[in-house]
N, CA, C and O atoms as a Maestro MAE file, in Angstrom:
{
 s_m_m2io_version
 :::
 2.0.0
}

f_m_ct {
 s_m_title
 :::
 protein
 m_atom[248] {
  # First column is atom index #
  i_m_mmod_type
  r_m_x_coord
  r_m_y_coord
  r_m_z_coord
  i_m_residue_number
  s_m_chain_name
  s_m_pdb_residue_name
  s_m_pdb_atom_name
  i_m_atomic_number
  :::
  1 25 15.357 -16.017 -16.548 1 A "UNK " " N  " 7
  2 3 15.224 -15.854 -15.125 1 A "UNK " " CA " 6
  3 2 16.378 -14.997 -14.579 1 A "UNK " " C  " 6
  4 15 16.184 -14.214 -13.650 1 A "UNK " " O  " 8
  5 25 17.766 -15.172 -15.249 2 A "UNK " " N  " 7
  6 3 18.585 -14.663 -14.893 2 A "UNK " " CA " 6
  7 2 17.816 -12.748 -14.997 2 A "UNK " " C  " 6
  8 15 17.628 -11.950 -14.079 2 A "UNK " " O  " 8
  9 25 17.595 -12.627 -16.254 3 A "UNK " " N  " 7
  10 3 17.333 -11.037 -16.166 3 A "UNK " " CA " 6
  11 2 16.372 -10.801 -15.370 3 A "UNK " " C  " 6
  12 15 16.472 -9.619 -15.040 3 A "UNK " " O  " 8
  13 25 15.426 -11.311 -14.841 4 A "UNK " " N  " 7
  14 3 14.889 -10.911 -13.876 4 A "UNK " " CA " 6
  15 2 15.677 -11.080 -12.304 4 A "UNK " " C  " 6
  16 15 15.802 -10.050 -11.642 4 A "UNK " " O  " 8
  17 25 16.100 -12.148 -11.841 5 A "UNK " " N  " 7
  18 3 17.189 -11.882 -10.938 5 A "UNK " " CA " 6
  19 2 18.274 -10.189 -10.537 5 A "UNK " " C  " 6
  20 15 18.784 -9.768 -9.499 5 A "UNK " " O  " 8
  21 25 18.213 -9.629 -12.050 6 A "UNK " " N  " 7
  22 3 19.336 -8.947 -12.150 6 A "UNK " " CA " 6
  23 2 18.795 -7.384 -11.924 6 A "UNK " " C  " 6
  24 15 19.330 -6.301 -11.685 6 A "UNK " " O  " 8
  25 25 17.090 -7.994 -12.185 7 A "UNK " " N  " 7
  26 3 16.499 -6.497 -12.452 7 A "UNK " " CA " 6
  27 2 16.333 -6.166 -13.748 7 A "UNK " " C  " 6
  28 15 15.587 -5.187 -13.781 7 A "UNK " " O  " 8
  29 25 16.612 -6.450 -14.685 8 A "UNK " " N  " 7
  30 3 17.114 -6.164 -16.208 8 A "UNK " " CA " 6
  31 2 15.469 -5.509 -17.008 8 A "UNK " " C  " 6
  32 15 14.946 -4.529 -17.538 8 A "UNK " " O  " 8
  33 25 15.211 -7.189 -16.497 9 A "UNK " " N  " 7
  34 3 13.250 -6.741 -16.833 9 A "UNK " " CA " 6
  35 2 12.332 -6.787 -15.957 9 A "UNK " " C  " 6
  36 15 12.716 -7.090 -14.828 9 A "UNK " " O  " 8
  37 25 10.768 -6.502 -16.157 10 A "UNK " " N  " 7
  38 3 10.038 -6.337 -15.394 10 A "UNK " " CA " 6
  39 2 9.310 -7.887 -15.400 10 A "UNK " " C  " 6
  40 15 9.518 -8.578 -16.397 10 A "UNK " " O  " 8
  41 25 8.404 -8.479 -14.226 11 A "UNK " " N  " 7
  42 3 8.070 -9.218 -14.308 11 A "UNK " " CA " 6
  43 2 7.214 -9.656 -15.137 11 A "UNK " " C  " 6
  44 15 7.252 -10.820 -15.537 11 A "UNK " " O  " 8
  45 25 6.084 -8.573 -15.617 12 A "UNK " " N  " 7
  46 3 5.266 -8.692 -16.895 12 A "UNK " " CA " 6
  47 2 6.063 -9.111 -17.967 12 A "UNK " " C  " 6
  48 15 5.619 -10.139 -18.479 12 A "UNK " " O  " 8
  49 25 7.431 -8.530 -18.664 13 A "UNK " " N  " 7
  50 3 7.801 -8.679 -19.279 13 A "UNK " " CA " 6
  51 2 8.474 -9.877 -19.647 13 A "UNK " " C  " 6
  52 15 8.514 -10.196 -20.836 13 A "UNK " " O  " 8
  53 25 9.066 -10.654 -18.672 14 A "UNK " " N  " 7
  54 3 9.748 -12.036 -18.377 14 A "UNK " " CA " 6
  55 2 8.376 -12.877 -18.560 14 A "UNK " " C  " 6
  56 15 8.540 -13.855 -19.289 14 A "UNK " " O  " 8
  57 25 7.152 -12.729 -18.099 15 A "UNK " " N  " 7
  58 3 5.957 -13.714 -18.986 15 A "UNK " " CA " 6
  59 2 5.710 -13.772 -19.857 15 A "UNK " " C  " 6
  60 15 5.365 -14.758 -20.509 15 A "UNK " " O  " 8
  61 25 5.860 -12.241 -20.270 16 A "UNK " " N  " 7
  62 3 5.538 -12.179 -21.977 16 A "UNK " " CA " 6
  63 2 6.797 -13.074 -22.816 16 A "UNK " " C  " 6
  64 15 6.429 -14.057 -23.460 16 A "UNK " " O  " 8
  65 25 8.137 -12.751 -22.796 17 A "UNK " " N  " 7
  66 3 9.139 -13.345 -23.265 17 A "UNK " " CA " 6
  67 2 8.951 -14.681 -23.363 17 A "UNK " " C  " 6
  68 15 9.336 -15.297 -24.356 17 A "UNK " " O  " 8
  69 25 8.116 -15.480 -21.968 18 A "UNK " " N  " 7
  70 3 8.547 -17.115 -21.801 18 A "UNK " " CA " 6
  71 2 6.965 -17.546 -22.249 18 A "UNK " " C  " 6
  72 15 6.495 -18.603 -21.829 18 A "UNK " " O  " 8
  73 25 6.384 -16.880 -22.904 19 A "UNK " " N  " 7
  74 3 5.287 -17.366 -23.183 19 A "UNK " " CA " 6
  75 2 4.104 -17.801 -21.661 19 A "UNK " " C  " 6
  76 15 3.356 -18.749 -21.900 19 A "UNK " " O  " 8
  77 25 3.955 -17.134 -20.175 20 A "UNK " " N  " 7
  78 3 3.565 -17.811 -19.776 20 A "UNK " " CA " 6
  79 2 2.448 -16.706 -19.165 20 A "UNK " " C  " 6
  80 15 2.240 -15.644 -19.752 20 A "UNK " " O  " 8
  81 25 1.718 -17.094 -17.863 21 A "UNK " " N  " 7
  82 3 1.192 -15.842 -17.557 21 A "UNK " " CA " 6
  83 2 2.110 -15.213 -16.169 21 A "UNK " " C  " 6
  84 15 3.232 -15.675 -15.964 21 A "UNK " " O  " 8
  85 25 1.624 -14.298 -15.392 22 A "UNK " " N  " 7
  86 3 2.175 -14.057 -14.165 22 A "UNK " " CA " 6
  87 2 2.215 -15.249 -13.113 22 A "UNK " " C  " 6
  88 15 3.188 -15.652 -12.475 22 A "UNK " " O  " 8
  89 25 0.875 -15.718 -13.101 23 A "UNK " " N  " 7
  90 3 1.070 -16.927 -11.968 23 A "UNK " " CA " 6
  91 2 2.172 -18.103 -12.074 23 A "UNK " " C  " 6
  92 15 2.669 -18.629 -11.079 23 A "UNK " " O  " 8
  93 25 2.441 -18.394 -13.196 24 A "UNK " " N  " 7
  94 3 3.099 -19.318 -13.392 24 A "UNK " " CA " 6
  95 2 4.529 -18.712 -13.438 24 A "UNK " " C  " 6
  96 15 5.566 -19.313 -13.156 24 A "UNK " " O  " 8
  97 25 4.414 -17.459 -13.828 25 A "UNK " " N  " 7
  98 3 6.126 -16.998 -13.652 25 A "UNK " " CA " 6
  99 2 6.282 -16.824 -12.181 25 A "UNK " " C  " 6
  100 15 7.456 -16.708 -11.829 25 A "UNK " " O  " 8
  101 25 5.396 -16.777 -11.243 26 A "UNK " " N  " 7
  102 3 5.304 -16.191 -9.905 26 A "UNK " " CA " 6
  103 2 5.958 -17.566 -9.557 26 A "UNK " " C  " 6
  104 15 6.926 -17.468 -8.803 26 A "UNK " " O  " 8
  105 25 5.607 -18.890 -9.974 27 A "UNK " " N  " 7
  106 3 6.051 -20.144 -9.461 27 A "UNK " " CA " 6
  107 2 7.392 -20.674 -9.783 27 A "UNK " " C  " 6
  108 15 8.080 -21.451 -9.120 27 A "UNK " " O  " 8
  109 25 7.709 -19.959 -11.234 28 A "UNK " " N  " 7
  110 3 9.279 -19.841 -11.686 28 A "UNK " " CA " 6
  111 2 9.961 -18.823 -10.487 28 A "UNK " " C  " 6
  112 15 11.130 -19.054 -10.177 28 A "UNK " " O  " 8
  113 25 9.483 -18.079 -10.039 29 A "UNK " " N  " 7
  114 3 10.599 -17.148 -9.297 29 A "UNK " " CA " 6
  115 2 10.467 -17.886 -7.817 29 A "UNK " " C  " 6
  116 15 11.409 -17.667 -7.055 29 A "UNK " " O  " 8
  117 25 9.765 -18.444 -7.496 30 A "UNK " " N  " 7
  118 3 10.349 -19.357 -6.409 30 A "UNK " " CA " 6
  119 2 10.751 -20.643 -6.296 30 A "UNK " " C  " 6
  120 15 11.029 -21.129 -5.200 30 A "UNK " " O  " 8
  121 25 10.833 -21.458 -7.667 31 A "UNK " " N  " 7
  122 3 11.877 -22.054 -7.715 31 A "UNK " " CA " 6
  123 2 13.135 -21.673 -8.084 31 A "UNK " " C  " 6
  124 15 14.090 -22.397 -7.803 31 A "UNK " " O  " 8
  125 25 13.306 -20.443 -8.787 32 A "UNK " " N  " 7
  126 3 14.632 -19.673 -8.992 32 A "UNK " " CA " 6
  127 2 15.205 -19.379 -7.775 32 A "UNK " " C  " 6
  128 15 16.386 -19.675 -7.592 32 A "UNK " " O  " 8
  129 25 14.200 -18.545 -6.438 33 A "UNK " " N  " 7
  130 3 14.389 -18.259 -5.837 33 A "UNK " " CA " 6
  131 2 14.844 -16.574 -5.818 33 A "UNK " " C  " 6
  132 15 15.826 -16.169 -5.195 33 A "UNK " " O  " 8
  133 25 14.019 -15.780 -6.545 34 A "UNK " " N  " 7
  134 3 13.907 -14.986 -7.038 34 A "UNK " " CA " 6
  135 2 12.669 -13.897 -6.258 34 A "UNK " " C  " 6
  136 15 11.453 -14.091 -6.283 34 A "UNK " " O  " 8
  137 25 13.250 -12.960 -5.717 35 A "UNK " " N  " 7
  138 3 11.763 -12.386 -5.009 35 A "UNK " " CA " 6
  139 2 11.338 -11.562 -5.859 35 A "UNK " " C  " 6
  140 15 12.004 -11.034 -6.749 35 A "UNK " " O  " 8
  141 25 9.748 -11.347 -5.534 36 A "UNK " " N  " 7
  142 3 8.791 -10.201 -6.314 36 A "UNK " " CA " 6
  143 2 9.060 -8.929 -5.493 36 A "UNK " " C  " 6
  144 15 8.405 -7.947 -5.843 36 A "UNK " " O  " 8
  145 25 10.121 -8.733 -4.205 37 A "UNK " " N  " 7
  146 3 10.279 -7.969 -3.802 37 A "UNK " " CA " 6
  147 2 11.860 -7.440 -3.427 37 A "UNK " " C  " 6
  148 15 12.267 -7.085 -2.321 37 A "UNK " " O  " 8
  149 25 12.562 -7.499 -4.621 38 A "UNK " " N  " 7
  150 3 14.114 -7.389 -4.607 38 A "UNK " " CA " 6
  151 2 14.340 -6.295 -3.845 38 A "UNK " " C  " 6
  152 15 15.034 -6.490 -2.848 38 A "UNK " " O  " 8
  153 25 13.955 -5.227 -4.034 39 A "UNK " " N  " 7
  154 3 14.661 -3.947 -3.605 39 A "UNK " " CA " 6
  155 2 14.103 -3.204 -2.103 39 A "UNK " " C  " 6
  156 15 14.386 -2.063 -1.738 39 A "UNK " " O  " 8
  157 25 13.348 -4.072 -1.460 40 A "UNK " " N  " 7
  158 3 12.251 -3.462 -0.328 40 A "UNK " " CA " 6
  159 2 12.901 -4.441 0.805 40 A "UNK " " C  " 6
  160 15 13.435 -5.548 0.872 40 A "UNK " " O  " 8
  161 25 12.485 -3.233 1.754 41 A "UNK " " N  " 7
  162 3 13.089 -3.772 3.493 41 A "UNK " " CA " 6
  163 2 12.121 -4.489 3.464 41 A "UNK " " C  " 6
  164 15 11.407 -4.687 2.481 41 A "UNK " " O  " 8
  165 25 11.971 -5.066 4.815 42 A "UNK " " N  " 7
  166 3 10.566 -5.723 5.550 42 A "UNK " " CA " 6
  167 2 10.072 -4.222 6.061 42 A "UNK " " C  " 6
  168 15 8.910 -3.956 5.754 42 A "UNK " " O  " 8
  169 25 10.638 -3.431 6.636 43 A "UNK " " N  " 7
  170 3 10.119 -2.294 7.303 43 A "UNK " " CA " 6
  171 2 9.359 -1.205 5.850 43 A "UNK " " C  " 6
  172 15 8.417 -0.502 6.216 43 A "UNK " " O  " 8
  173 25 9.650 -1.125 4.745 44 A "UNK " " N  " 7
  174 3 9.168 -0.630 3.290 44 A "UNK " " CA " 6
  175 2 8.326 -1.419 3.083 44 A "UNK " " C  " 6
  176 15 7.680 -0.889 2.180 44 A "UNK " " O  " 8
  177 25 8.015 -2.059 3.234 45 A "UNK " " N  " 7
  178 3 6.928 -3.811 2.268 45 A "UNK " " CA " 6
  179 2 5.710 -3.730 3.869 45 A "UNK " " C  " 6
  180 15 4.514 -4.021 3.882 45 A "UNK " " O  " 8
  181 25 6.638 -3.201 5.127 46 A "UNK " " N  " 7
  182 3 5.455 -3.328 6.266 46 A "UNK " " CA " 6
  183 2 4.737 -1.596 5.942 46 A "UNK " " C  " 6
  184 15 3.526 -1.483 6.134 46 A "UNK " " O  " 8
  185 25 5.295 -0.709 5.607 47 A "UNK " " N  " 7
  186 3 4.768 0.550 5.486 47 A "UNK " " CA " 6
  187 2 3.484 0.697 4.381 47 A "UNK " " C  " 6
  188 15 2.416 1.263 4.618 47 A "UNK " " O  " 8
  189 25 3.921 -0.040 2.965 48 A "UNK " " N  " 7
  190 3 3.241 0.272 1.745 48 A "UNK " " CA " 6
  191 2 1.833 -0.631 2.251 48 A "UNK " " C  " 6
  192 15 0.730 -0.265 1.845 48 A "UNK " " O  " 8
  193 25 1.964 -1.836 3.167 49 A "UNK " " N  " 7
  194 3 0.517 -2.163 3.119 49 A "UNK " " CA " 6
  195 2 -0.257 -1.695 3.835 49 A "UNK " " C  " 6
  196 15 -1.451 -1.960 3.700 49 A "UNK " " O  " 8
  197 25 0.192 -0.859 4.810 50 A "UNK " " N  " 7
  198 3 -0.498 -0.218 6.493 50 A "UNK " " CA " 6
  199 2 -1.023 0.936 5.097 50 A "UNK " " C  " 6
  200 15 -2.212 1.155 4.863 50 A "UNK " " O  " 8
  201 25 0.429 1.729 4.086 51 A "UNK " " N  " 7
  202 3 -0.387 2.689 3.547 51 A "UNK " " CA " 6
  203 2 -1.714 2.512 2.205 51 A "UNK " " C  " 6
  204 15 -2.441 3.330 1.642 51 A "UNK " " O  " 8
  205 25 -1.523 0.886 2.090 52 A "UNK " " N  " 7
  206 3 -3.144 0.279 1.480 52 A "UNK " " CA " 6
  207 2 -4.189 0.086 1.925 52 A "UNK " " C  " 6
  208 15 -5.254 0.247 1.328 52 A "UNK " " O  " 8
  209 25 -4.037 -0.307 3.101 53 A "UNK " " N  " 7
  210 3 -5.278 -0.555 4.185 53 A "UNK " " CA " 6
  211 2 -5.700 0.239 4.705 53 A "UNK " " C  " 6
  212 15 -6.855 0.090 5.103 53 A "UNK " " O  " 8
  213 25 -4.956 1.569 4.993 54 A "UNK " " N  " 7
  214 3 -5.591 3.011 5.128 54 A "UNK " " CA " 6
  215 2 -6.452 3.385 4.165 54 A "UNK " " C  " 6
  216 15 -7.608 3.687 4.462 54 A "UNK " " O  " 8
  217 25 -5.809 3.427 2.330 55 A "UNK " " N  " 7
  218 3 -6.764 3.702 1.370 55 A "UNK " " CA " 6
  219 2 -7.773 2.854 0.972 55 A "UNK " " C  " 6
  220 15 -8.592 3.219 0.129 55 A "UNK " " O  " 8
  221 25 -7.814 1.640 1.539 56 A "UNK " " N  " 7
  222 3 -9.070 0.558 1.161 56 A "UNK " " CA " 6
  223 2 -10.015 1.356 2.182 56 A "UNK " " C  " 6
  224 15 -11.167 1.686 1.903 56 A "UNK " " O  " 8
  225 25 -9.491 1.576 3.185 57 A "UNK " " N  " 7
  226 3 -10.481 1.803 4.438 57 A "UNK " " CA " 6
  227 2 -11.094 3.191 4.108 57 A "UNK " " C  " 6
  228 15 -12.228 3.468 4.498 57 A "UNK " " O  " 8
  229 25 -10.116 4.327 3.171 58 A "UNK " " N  " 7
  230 3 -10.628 5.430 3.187 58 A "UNK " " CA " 6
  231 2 -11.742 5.308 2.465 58 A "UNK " " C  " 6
  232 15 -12.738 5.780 3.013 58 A "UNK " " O  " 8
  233 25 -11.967 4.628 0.973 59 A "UNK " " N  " 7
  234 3 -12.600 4.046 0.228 59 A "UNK " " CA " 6
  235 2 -14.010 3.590 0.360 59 A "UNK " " C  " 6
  236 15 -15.074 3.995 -0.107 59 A "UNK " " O  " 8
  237 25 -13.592 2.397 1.327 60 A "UNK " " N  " 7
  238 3 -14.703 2.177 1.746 60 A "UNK " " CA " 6
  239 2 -15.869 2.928 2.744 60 A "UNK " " C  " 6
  240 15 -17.050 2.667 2.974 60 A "UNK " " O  " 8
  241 25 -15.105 3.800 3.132 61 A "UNK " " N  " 7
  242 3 -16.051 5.252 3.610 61 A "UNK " " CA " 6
  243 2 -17.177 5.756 2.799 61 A "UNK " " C  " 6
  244 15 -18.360 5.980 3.055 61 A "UNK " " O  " 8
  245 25 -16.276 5.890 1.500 62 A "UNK " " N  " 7
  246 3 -17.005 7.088 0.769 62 A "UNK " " CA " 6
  247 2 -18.338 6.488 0.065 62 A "UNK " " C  " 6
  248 15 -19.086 7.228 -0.574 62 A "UNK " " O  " 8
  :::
 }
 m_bond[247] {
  # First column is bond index #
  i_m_from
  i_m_to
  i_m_order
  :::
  1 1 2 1
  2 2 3 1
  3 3 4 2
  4 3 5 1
  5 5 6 1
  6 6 7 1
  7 7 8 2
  8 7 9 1
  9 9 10 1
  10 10 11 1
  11 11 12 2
  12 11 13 1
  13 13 14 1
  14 14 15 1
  15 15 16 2
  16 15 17 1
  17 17 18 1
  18 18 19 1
  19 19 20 2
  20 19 21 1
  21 21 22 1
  22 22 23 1
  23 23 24 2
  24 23 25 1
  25 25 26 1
  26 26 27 1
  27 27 28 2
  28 27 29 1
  29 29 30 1
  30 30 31 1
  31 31 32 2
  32 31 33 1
  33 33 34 1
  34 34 35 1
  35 35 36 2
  36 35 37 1
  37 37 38 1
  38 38 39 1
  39 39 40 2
  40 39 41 1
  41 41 42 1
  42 42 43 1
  43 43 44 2
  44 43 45 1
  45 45 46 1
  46 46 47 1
  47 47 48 2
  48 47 49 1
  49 49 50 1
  50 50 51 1
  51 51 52 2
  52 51 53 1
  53 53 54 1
  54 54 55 1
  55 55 56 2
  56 55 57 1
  57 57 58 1
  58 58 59 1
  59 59 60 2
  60 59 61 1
  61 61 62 1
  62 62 63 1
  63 63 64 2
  64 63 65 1
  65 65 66 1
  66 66 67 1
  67 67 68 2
  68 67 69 1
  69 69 70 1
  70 70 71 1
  71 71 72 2
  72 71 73 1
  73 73 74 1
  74 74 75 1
  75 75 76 2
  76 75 77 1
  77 77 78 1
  78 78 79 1
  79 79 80 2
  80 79 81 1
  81 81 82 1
  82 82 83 1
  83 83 84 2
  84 83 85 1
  85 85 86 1
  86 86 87 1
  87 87 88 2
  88 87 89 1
  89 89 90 1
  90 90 91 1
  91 91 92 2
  92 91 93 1
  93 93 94 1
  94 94 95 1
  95 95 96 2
  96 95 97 1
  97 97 98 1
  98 98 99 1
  99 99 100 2
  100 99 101 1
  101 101 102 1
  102 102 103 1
  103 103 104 2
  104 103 105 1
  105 105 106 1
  106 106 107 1
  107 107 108 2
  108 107 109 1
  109 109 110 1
  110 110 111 1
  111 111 112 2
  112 111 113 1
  113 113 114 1
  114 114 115 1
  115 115 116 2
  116 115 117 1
  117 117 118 1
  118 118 119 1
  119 119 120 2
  120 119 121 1
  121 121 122 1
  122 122 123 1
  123 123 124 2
  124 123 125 1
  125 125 126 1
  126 126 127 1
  127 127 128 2
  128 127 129 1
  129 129 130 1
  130 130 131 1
  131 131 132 2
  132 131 133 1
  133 133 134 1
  134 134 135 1
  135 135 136 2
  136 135 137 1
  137 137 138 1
  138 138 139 1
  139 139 140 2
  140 139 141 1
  141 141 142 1
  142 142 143 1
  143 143 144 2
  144 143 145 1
  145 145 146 1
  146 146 147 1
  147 147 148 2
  148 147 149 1
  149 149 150 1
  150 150 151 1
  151 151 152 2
  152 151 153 1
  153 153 154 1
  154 154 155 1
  155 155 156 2
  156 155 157 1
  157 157 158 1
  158 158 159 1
  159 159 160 2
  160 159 161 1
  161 161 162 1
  162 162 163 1
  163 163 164 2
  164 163 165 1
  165 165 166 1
  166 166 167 1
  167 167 168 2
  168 167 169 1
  169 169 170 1
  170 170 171 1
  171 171 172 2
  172 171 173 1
  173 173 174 1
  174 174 175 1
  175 175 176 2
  176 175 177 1
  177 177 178 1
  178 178 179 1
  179 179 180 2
  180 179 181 1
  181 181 182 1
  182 182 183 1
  183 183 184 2
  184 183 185 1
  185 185 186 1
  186 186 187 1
  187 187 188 2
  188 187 189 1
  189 189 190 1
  190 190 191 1
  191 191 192 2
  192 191 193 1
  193 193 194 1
  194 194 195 1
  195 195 196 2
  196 195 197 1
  197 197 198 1
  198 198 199 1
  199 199 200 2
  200 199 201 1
  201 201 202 1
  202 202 203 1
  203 203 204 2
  204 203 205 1
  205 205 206 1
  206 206 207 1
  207 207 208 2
  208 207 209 1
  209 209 210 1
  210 210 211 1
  211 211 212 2
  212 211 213 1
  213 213 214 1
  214 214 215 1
  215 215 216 2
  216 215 217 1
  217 217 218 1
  218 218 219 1
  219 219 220 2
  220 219 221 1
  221 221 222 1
  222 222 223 1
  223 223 224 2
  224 223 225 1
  225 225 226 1
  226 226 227 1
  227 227 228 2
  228 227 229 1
  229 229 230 1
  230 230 231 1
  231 231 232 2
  232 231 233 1
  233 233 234 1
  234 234 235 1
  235 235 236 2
  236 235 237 1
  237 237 238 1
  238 238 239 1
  239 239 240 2
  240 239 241 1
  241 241 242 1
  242 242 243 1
  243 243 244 2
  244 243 245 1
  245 245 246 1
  246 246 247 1
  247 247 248 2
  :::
 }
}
C-alpha cells in the first residue's frame, strides 16, 4: 500500500502483486486512505468529466 501511496506503482499493478482484483484494492485504498486521484485538483477531476460527458454525448449522436 505504501507503494501505491508513493506513486511507485500503478493501481492494476498493486492487485496483481496482492493477489486481489481492483474492487477490493479500491476498498484497501480507503482504508489506507489512499486516493485513486493523487495528483488531480478538484478543478482537473471537474474538467476531465464535463470533457467525458461531452464525448458520451458526442457519441451518442452518431
Amino acid at each position: 500500500m505504501e507503494l501505491l501511496r508513493h506513486h511507485d506503482i500503478s493501481a492494476g499493478r498493486a492487485a496483481k502483486l496482492l493477489g486481489i482484483d481492483r474492487w477490493q484494492l479500491s476498498y484497501l485504498m480507503d482504508v489506507y486512505d489512499i486516493s485513486p486521484f493523487p495528483d488531480h485538483t478538484r478543478e482537473e477531476l471537474e474538467r476531465e468529466v464535463a470533457y467525458a460527458m461531452h464525448a458520451m454525448h458526442m457519441l451518442e449522436r452518431n
